[in-house]
N, C-alpha and C positions, 0 to 999 in steps of 0.2 A: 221594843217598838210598840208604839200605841196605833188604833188607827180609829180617827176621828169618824162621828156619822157624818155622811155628805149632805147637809140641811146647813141651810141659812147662807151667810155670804160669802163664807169659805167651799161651799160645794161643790161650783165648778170646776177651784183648782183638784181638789180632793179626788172628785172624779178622774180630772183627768190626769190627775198622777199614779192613781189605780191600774189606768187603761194604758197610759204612756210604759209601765211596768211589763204590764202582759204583752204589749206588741213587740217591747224591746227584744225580752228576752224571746218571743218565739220567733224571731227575727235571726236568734244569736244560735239557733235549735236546728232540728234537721227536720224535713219538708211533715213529715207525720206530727213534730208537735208544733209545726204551723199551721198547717189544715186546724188542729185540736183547739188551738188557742183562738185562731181565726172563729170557729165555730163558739165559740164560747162570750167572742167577745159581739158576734151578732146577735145571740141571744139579750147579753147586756144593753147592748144600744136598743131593742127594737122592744125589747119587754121586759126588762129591771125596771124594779119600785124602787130606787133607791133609800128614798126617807124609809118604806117600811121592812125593804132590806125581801123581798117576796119577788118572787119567778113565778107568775101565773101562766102556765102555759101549757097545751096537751103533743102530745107526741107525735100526733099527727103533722099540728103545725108546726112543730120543730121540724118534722120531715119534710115540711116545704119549703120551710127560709133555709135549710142545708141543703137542698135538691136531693135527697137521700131516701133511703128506704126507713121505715120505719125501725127495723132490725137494728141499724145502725144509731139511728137514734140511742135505742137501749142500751146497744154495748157503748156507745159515746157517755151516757149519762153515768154510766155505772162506773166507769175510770174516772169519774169527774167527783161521783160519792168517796168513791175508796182512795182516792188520795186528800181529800177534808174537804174541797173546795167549793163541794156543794151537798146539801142535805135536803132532805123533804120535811118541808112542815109540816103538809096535808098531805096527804096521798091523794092519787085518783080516784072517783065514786061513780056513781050514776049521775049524768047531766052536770060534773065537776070534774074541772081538771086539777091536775096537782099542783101543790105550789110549793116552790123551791124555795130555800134561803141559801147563798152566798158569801163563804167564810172569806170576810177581805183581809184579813189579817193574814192568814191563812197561804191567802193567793201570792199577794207581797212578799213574806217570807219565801214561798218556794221562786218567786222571781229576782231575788236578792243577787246572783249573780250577774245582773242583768245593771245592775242599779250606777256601777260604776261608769256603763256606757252611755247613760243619762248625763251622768254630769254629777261635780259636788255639791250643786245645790240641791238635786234630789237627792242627794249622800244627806246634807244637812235636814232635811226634811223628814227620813225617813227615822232616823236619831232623834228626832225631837218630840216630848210626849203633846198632844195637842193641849190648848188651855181648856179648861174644864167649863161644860157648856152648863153645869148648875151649882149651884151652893152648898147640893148634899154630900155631906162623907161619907165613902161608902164604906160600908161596914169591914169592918177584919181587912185592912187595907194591909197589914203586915202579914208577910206570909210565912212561910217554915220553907226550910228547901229541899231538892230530892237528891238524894245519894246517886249521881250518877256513876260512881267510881267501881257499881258493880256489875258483872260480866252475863247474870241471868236476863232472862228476855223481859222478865214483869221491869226489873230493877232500871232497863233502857229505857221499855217505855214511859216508865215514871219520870226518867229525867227528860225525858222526848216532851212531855204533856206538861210539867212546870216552865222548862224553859218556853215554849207555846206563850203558856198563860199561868202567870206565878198565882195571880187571885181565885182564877175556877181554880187549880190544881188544889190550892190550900182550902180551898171552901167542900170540894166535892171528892177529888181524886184520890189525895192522901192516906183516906179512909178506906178505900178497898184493898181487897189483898186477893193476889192469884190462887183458884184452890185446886182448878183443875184446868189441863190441854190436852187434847188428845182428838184426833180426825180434824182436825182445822178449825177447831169450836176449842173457846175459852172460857170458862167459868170466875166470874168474879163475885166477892164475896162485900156485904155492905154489913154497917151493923145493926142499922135498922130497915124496917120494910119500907118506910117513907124514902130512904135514902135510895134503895133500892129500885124502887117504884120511880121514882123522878129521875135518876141517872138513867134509867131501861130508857122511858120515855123523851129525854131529853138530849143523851148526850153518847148513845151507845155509836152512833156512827161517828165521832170525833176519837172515843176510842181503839177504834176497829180501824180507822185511818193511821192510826198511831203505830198498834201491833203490825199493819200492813207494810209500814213504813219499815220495818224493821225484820219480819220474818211473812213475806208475800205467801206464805200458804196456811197462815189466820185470816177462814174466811166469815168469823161469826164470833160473838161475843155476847155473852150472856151474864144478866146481873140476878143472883139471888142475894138472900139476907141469912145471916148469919144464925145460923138453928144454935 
């Protein structure tokens, strides 16, 4: 499953089969992942960029469009990190609040059980790669695949993380190997510092949603490079 950006004439729908997704299934849930979803998809409607895929927002005012305490805010936001669906761009600073980005792929897939109750035409829609919005080929479009058929934690999450996304996996993920676990902290291994450096900075919370998905007291993930 692909999932198209919401820009140009297709948008609308786009969006709203995003949102038609998430109401289903928290509809289909029991009252805490309706409150959760509910809360998530206010966020969306009153302060999603869509074209730039950004959550500009401070926690304060999240505590107000939820009528909630601030506290709550944080534990809301931090279930919403640890299961992929949301990540920080920017952090919070001085006179700056943070801004979030929005894993929609991400969201869709965990709403999939949901999808049948839509209907088969968002069955057929969800199946269907979108048409390609430019001319460029993206590079290493063929990927390698991951061994899911082994029983170690690294070897699940591997296949957790290509099935996800066969193109990052083959670009980025393939590359690392587990070297150390131990106290809820994982140590992974790149082979170079570049690689290293860019997966830290870019992609350790898609990781970390990954291991959580699979063994919930991985609460940290660390990328070094290969000595």
């Amino acid at each position: 499953m692909q999932v198209a950006i919401p820009v140009g004439r297709s948008a609308p729908a786009i969006k709203y089969d995003i949102l038609s997704a998430l109401t289903v299934f928290a509809l289909s849930g029991d009252k805490h992942l309706q409150r959760r979803i509910l809360r998530l998809v206010c966020l969306i409607t009153t302060r999603y960029n869509w074209r730039k895929n950004e959550l500009s927002i401070g926690r304060e005012e999240i505590a107000r469009l939820w009528s909630v305490e601030e506290r709550t805010v944080k534990r809301e936001m931090a279930k919403f990190r640890s299961n992929g669906w949301v990540t920080v761009k920017r952090p919070a600073a001085r006179g700056r609040v943070a801004v979030y980005a929005l894993d929609l792929r991400q969201i869709l897939l965990d709403c999939s059980s949901a999808w049948p109750l839509i209907g088969p035409d968002f069955l057929d829609r969800m199946s269907t790669a979108p048409e390609p919005t430019t001319n460029v080929i993206p590079f290493q479009a063929k990927t390698a695949s991951a061994n899911a058929n082994g029983d170690d934690l690294w070897t699940q999450v591997q296949a957790f993380l290509h099935e996800r996304d066969p193109e990052l996996w083959s670009s980025w993920f393939q590359h690392l190997t587990e070297a150390k676990r131990a106290g809820g902290c994982v140590t992974l291994v790149a082979p170079s510092r570049f690689m290293a450096d860019y997966i830290s900075q870019k992609w350790t919370t898609r990781l970390l949603a990954a291991y959580g998905r699979i063994d919930p007291t991985i609460r940290s993930v660390r990328i070094e490079m290969t000595e």
